[in-house]
Residue frames as a rotation matrix with the C-alpha (Angstrom) as fourth column:
UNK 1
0.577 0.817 0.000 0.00
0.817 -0.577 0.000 0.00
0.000 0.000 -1.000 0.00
UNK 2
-0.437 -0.282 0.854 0.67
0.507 -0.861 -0.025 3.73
0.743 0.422 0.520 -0.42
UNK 3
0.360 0.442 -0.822 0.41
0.743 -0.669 -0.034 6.61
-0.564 -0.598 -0.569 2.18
UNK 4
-0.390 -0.626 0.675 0.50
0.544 -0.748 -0.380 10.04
0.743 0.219 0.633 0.83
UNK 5
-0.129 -0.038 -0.991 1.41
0.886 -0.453 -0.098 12.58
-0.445 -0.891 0.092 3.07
UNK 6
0.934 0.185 -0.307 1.25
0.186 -0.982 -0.028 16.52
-0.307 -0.031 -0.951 3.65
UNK 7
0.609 -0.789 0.078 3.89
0.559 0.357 -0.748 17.78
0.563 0.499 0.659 2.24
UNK 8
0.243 -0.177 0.954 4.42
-0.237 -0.964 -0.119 20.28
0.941 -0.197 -0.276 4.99
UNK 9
0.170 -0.042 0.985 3.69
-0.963 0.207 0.175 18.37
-0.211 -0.977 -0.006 8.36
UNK 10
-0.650 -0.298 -0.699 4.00
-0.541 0.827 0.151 14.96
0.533 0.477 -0.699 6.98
UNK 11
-0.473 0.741 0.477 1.05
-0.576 0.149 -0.803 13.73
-0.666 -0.655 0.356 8.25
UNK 12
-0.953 0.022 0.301 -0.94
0.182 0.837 0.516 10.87
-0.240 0.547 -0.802 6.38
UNK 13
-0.658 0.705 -0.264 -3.41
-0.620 -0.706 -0.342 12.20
-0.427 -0.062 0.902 4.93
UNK 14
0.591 0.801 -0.097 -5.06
-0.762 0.515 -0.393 9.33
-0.265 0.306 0.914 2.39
UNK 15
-0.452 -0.661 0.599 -3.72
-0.560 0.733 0.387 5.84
-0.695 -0.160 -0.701 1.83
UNK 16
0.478 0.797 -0.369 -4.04
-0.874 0.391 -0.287 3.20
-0.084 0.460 0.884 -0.91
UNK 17
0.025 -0.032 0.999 -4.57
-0.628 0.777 0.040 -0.25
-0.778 -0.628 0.000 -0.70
UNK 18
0.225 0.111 0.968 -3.44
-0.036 0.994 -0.105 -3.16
-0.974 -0.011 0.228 -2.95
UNK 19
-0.771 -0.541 0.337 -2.05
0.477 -0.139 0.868 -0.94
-0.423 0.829 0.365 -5.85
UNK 20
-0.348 0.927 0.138 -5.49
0.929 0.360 -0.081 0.18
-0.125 0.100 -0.987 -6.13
UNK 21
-0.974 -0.022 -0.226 -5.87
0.051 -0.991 -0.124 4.53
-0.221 -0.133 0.966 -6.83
UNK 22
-0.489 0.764 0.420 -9.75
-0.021 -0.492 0.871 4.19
0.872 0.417 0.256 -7.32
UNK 23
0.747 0.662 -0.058 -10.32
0.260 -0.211 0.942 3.91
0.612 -0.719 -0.330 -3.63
UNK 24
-0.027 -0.538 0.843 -9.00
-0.609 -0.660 -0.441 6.37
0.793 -0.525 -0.309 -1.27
UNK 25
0.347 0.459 -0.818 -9.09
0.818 0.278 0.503 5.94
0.459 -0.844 -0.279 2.73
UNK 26
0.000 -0.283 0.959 -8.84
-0.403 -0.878 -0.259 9.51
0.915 -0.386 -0.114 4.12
UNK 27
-0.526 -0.282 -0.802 -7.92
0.813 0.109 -0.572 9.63
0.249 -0.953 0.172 7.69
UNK 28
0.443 0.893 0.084 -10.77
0.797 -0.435 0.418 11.60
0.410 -0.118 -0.905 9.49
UNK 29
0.718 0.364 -0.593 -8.73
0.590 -0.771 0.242 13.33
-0.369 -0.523 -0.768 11.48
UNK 30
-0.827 -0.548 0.126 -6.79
0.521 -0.663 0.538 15.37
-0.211 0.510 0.834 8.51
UNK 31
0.103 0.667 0.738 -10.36
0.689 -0.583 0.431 17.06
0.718 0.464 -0.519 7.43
UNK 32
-0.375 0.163 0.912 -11.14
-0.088 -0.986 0.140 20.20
0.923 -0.027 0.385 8.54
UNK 33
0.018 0.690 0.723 -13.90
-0.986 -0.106 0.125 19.67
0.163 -0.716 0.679 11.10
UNK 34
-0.681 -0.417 -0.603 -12.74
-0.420 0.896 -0.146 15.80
0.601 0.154 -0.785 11.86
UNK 35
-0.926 0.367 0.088 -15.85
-0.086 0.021 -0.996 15.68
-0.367 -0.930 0.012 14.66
UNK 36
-0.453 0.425 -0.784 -17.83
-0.841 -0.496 0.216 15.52
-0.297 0.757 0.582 12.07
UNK 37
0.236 -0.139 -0.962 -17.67
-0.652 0.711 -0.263 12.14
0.721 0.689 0.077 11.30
UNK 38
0.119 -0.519 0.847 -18.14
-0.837 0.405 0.366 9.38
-0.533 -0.753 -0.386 13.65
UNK 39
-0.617 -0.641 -0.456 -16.58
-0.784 0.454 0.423 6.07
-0.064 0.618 -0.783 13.15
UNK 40
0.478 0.628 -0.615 -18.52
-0.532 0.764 0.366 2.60
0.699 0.152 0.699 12.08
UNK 41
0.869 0.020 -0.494 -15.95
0.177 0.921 0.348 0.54
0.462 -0.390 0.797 13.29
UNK 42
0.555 -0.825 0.105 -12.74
-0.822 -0.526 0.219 0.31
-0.125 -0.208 -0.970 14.95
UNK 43
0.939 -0.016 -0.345 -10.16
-0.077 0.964 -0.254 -1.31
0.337 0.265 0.904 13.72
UNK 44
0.283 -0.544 -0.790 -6.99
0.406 0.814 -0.415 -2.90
0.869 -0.204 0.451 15.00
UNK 45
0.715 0.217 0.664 -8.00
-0.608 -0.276 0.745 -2.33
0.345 -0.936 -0.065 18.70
UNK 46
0.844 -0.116 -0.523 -5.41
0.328 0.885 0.332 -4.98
0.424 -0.452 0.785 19.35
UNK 47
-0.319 -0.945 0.073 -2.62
0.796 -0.309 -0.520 -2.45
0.514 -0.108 0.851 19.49
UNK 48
0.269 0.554 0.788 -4.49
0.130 -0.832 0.540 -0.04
0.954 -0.043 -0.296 21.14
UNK 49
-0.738 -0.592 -0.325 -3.39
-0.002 0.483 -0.876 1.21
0.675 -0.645 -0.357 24.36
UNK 50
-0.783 0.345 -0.518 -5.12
0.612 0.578 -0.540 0.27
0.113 -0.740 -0.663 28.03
UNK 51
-0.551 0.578 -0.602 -6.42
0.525 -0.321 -0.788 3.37
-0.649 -0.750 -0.126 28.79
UNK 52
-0.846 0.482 -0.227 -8.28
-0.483 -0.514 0.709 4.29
0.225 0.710 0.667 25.47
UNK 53
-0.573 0.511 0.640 -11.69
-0.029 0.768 -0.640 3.74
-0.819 -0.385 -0.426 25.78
UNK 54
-0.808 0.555 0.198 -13.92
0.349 0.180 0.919 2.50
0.475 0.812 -0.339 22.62
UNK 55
-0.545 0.826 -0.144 -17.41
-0.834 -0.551 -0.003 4.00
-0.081 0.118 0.990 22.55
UNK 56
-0.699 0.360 0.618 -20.27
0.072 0.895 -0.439 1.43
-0.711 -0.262 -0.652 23.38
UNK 57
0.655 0.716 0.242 -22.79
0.275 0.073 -0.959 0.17
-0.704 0.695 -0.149 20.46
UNK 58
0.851 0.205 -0.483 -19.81
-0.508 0.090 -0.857 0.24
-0.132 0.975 0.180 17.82
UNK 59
0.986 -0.073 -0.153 -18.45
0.048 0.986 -0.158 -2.54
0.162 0.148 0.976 16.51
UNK 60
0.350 -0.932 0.093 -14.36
-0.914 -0.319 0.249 -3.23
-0.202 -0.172 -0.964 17.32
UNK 61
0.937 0.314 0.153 -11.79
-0.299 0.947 -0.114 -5.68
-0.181 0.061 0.982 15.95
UNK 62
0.431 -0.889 0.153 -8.39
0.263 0.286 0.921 -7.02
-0.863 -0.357 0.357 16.77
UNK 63
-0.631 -0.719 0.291 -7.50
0.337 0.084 0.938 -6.78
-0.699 0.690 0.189 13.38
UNK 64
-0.792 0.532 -0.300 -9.62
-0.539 -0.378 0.753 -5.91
0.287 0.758 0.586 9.94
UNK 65
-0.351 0.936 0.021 -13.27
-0.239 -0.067 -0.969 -7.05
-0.905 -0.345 0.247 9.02
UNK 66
-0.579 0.129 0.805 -15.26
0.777 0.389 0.496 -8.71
-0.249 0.912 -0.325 6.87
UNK 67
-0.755 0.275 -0.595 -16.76
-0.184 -0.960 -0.211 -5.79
-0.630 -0.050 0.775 5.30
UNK 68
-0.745 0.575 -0.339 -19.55
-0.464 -0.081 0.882 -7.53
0.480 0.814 0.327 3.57
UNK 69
-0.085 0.669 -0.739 -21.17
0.929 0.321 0.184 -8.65
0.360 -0.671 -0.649 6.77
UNK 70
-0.308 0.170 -0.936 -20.77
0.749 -0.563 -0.349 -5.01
-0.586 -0.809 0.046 8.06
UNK 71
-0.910 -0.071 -0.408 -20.61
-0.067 -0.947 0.315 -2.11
-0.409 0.314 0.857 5.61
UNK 72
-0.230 0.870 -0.437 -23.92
-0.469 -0.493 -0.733 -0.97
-0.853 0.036 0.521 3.94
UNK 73
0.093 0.104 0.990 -25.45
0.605 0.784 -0.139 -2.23
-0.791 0.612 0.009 0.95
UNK 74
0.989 0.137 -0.056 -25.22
0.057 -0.698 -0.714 1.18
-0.137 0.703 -0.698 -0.97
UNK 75
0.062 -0.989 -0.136 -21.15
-0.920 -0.109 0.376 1.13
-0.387 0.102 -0.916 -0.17
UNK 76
0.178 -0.258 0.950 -21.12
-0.165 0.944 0.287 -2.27
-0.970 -0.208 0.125 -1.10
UNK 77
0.656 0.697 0.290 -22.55
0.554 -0.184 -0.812 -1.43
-0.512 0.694 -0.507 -4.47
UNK 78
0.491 -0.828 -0.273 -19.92
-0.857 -0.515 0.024 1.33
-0.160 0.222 -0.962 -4.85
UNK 79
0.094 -0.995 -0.013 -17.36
-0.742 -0.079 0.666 -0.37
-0.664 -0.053 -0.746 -4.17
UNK 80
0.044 0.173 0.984 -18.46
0.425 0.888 -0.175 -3.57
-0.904 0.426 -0.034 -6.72
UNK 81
0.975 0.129 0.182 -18.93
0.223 -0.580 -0.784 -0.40
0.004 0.805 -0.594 -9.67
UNK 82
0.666 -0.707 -0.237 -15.34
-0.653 -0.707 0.273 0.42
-0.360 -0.027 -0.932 -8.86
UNK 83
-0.286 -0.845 0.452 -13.69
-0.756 0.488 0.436 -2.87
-0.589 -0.217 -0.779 -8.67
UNK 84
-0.066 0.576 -0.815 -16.19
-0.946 0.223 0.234 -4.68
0.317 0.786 0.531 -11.26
């Protein structure tokens, strides 16, 4: 995969996965108003340390996710129109 940074703060700003440039994965908190936007899921919680706490009623997982048991059917869609 591919992170591109800021070129100023180096900071990761969007990342692709698998050689793939038709799907992004922005990192919420580079936007503007990152509160904006809560998360679905959380993923690798396995590094995470003790005293973070996860928000109850969404979903967390040591590692990734199947994302056709979790993500919507309208993102699914996308993401089947991208990847044919």
């Amino acid at each position: 995969h591919h992170i591109y940074r800021c070129l100023s703060c180096r900071v990761a700003v969007w990342s692709v996965y698998g050689g793939v440039d038709k799907l992004l994965f922005v990192r919420v908190g580079t936007l503007d108003d990152p509160a904006a936007i809560a998360p679905d899921v959380h993923i690798y919680v396995r590094s995470k340390l003790p005293w973070v706490a996860l928000p109850e009623g969404i979903p967390s997982f040591d590692a990734y996710y199947d994302s056709r048991t979790l993500w919507p059917q309208a993102s699914l869609e996308r993401r089947r129109a991208i990847f044919g």
